[in-house]
N, C-alpha and C positions, 0 to 999 in steps of 0.2 A: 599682555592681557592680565588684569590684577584679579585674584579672589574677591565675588561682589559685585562686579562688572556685568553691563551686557554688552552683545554683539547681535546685531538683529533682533530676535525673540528669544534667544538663548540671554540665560541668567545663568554666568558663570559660578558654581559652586566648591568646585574643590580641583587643585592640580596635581595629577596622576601618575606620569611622568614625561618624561624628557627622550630623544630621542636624535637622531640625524635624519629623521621623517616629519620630526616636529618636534610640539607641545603638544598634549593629550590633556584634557579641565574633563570634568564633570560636569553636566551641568544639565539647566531644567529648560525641556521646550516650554516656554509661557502659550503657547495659542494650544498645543493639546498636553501641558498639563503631564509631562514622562520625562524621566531621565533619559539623558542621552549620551555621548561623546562627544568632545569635539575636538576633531584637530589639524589644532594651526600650522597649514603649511610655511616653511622657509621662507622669507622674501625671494632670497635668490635662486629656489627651485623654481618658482614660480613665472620670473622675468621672463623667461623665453617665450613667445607666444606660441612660438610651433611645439615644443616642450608639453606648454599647458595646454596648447589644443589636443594634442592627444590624451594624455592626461586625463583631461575632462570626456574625450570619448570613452574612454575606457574602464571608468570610473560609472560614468552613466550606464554603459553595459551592465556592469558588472552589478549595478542595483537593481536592477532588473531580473538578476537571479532567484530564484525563491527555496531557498531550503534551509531544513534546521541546522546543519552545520555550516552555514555560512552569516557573520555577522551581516547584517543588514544594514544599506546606505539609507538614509534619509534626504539628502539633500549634499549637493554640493557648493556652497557659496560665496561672497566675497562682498567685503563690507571696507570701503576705502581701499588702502592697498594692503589688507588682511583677505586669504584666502583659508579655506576651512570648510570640514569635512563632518555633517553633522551624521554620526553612526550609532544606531544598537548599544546601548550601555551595557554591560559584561561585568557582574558581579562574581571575581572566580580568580583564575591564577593561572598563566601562563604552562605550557608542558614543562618548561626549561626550570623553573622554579618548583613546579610537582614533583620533578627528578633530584631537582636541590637537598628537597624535604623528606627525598623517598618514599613519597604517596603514591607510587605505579607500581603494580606490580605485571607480572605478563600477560595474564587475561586482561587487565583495565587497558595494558597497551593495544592489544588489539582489538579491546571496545573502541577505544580511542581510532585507531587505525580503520575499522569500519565504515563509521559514522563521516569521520575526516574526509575520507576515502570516497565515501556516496555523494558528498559537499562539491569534491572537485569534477566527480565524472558528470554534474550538472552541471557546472560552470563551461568544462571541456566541453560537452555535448552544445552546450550557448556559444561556443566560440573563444571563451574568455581562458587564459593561460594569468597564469597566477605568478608565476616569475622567481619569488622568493619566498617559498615554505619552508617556515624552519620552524623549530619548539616557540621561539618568540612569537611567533605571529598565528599558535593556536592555543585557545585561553579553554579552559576547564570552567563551566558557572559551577555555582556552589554547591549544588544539585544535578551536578554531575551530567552535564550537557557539553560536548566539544565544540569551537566557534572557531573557522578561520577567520583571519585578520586580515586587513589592507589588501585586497583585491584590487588594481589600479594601481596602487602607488608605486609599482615598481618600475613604472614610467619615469620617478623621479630619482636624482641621486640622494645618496645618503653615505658622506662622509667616513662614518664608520668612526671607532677604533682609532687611536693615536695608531698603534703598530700595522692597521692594516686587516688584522688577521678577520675581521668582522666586518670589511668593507662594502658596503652595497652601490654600484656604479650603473650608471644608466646604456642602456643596450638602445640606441636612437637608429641603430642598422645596423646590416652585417659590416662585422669587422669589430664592434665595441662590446663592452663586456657586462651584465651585468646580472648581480644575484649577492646572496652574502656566503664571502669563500667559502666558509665550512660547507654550506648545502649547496652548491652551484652542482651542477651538471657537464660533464667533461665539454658538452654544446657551447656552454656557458664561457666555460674556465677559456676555450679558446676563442671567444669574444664571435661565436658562430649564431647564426638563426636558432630562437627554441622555439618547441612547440611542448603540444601536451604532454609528451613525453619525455622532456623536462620536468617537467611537474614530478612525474613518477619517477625519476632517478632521487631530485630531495623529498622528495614519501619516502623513499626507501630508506633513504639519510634519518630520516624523523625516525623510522619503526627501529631501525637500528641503535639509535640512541636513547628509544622508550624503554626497548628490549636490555638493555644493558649498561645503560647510563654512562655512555661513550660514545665520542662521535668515531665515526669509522674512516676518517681523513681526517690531518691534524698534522700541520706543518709550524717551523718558528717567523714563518710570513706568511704573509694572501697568497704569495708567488710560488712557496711550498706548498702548502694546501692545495690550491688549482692544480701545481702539478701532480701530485697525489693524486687528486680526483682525475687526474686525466691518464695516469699510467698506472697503478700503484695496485694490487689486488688487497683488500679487506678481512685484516682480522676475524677469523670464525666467533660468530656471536660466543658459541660454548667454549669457549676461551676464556673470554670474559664474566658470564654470567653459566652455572650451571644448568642440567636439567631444562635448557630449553626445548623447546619440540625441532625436530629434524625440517619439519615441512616449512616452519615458520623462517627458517634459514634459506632454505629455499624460494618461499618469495622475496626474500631480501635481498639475495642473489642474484635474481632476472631481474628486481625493479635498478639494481647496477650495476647492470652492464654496460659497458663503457660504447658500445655501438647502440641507438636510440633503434635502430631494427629490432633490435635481439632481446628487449623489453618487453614487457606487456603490452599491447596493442593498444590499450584504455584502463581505466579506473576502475572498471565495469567489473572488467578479469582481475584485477589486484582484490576488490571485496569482494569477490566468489571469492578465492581462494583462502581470504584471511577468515570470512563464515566457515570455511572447512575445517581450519584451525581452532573455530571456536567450538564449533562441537567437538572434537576431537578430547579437547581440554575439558571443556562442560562434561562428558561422560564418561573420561579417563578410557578410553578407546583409543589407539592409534592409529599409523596407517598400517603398521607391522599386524597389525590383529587381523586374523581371518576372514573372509569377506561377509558371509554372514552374519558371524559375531558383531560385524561393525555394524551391521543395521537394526540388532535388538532396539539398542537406546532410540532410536528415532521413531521404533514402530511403537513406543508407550504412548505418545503425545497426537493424536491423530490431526489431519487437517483435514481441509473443506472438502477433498475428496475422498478423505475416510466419514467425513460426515454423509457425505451423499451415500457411501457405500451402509453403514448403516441404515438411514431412513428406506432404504430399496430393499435390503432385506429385511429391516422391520415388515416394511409392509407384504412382499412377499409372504413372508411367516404367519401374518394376520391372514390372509389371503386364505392360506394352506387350512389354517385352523377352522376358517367359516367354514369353507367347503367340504372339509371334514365332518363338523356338527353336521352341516348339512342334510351330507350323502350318507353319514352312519346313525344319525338320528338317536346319536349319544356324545356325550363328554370322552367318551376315553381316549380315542384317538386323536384330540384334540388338542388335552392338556400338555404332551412337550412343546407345541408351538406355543400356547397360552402362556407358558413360564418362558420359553426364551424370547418370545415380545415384551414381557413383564421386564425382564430383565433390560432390555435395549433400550424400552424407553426410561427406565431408572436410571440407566449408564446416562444416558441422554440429559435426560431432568434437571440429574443433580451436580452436572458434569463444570458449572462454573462455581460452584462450593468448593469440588475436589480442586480445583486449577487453584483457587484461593489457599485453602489448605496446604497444598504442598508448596505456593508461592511463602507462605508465613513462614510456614516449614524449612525453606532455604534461606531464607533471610534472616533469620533467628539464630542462623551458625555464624554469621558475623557479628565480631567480639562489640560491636560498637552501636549494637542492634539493641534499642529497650523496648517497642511497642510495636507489633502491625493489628490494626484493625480496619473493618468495611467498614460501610455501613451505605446499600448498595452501590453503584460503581465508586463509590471514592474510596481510595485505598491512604489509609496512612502510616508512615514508617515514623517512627521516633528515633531518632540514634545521640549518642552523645561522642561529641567528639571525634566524630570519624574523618578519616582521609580520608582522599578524592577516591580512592579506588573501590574504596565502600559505595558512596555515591554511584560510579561507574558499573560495579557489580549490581546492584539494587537495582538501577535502568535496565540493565540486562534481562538479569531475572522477569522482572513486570516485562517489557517485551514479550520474553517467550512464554510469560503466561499467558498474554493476550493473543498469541498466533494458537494456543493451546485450545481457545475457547471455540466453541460447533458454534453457537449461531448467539444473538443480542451485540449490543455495543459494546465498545471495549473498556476495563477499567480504567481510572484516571488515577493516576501515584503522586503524593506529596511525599516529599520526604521534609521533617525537618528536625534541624538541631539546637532550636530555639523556644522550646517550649517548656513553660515555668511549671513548679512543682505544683501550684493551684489545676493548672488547663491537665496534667497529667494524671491527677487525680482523679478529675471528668470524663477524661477520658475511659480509665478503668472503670471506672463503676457505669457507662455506659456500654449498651448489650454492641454487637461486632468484635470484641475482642478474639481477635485469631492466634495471637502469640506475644507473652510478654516475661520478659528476664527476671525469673522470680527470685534472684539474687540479690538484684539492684530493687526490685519491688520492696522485698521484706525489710532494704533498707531504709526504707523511703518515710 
């Protein structure tokens, strides 16, 4: 397929990469008008018909998923003896190249791990097993959104790697093998039945390699590595990387274990636990810290049942005070309820100013941060040159400011890193200005 070409409605525009899954073009749906993906499977993947019928079940399932960490099928088609996969276009960078770059740092890891995380226990809970999760096949968009890749395809083979070490082979039943060695599942490696729980032994392959920029199996063949994965127990992350959290070892741990029992039961339980982690990290709290102490930080940020709890004693308080004016037929017994409803509903009021405020307020300590301003719910970040873990941090943050907010819709976040010294200038002299790096301003 040449750059310029089309294939059905697709007008090929640019080629991405290369693959033993395919060819990957760029290119533009002509009837609506949006970038997309598309990629051209192998001839010889393809032949089989019982091959492709599964294939294409599986494929079709697996479009039928719906969530933001899951790239999206559009179509799966065939144009002469060309078959091809038109998917979600993904402006971003692979994990495996994020780690290249060293744009992850621990917390982006288990943003990443999260999001990832929620992706699959959809797909799991739909029935659909992913087969081969590894850094390659989860991309980072530029704005800091995680997207699993090739849902399906692991129905088909993929050559792999001259040496092997990277080989992806098709699992057609028990007794055949397949996954790509480094993240196979011990299920895997001995060419056994997987199930979901597959999935969550290479999760745990991915967290561990986010976490520390090493795969935690690593043989000088396929046939090393499997074995590895199948006997071999794993280098302690703080080995490797310091100062990691204790806990976060710990779900690394149970997602491999070499018996699929002895795992997390679902996806479900892997992002509970890696959420725990995240506040943990977010408040500099750990698990060693007193039990109380651990709940200050969560009790600052109320949710929809501290909002109910508020509006009940608001009104209560009101209650108290009429009844008082009432029955004493004066202000004085009056005025502490008067002032502590004055205050509840101030708290209340002005309570998506302060969520804004302190969102600017965190976003600001990152070096790469030039602007946040409203201007109602649209939130915009300026940053220049930031890595993926800024991005990743920034989503976060806007998250927990939006679970922060009592009552209205929620804010909308642009971040972007593309905005000329004219539009920047607009923007400051424009009233929502929340925080802006008067460093880089005064240079401006």
């Amino acid at each position: 397929m040449e750059v310029g070409s089309t294939i059905g409605h697709y007008e090929v525009l640019a080629k991405l990469g290369q693959g033993g899954m395919g060819v990957v073009y760029k290119a533009r749906d002509r009837q609506l008008d949006r970038p997309v993906a598309l990629k051209v499977l192998p001839p010889d993947l393809t032949r089989d018909e019982e091959r492709r019928r599964r294939f294409l079940q599986e494929a079709k399932a697996a479009s039928a998923v719906n969530h933001p960490a899951i790239a999206q099928i559009y179509g799966i088609e065939t144009e002469g003896d060309v078959s091809f996969i038109a998917m979600e276009f993904i402006d971003g960078s692979t994990v495996r190249q994020l780690l290249e770059r060293d744009e992850l740092d621990v917390l982006s890891a288990i943003e990443i791990g999260i999001l990832v995380g929620g992706g699959l226990a959809r797909a799991h809970e739909a029935g659909i097993v992913h087969r081969d999760i590894k850094s390659d096949n989860i991309m980072v968009t530029r704005d800091g959104h995680p997207k699993v890749l090739d849902f399906g395809l692991a129905k088909l083979v993929d050559v792999g790697s001259e040496d092997g070490t990277d080989a992806t082979v098709l699992m057609t039943q028990v007794g055949a093998v397949m996954g790509t060695a480094s993240y196979m599942s011990p299920e895997q490696a001995r060419g056994l039945a997987a199930d979901h729980r597959s999935d969550i032994f290479s999760f745990g392959i991915v967290l561990y390699e986010m976490a520390t920029g090493k795969l935690p199996f690593q043989g000088k063949s396929a046939l090393d590595t499997m074995h590895a994965i199948a006997f071999d127990k794993t280098r302690p992350m703080s080995d490797l990387r310091a100062g990691l959290p204790f806990s976060l070892q710990k779900i690394v741990d149970r997602c491999l274990e070499k018996d699929p029992v002895d795992r997390y039961p679902d996806m479900n339980a892997v992002v509970k636990d890696l959420q725990d982690v995240k506040r943990e990290l977010d408040s500099g709290v750990t698990r060693s810290t007193p039990l109380l102490a651990r709940f200050r930080p969560r009790g600052t940020s109320l949710r929809p049942k501290g909002i109910i709890f508020i509006v009940i004693w608001g009104l209560i308080l009101l209650s108290l005070a009429i009844t008082s004016v009432v029955g004493a037929h004066n202000l004085g017994p009056a005025i502490p309820f008067v002032v502590v409803g004055a205050f509840v509903a101030r708290h209340f009021l002005t309570r998506r100013q302060r969520v804004l405020r302190k969102f600017a307020s965190r976003a600001g300590k990152e070096k790469a941060v030039f602007l946040v301003s409203a201007v109602g719910r649209q939130v915009l970040v300026v940053v220049d040159e930031a890595p993926a873990k800024t991005f990743l941090k920034l989503n976060s943050l806007f998250e927990n400011a939006n679970e922060a907010l009592y009552a209205g819709a929620d804010f909308d976040l642009q971040i972007r890193d593309d905005v000329g010294e004219d539009e920047r200038k607009e923007t400051l002299a424009r009233p929502g200005l929340l925080y802006v790096d008067t460093k880089r301003d005064s240079r401006s």
